[in-house]
C-alpha positions in Angstrom: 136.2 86.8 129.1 136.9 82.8 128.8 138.2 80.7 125.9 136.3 78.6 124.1 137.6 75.7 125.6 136.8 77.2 129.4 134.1 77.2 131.5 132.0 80.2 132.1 131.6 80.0 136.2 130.0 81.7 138.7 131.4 83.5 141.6 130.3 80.2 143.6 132.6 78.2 140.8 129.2 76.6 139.7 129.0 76.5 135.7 127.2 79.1 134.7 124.0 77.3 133.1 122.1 80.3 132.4 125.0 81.7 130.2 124.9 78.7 128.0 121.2 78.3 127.8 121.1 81.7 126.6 123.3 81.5 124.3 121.9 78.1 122.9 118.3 80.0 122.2 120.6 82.8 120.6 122.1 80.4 118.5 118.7 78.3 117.8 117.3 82.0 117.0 119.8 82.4 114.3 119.1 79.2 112.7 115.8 79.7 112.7 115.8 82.9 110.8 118.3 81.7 108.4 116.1 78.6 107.3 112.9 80.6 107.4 114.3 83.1 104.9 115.4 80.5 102.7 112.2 78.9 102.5 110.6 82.4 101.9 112.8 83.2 99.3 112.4 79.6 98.1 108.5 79.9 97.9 108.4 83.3 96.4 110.6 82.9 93.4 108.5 81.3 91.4 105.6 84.2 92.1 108.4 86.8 90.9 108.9 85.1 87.8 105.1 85.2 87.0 104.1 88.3 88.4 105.2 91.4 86.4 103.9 94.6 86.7 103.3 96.4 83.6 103.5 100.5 83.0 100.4 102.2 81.7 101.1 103.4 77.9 101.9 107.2 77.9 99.0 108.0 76.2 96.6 106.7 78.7 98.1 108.3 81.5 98.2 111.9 80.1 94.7 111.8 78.9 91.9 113.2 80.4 
């Protein structure tokens, strides 16, 4: 494969333009995940924080 610093061509010695837009959309893809994680984590930490799950006392859950 090319360099960074090369062209990708095609056989005709055209650039390659669908090579690059897919890898922009790849790229854009991975940016977009990686902010919309953070701003999931972002929004749900404070829910953690308040939510807590409690176990049922022993007795209550042996008793019939």
């Amino acid at each position: 494969m090319t360099t960074e610093t090369e062209i990708r061509r095609r056989p005709d010695g055209s650039i390659d333009t669908a090579f690059y837009m897919a890898k922009g959309r790849a790229a854009r893809s991975a940016q977009a995940e990686k902010l919309g994680r953070s701003v999931w984590k972002r929004l749900m930490q404070p829910l953690k924080t308040r939510i807590s799950f409690q176990k049922a006392p022993e007795s209550a859950a042996h008793s019939h």
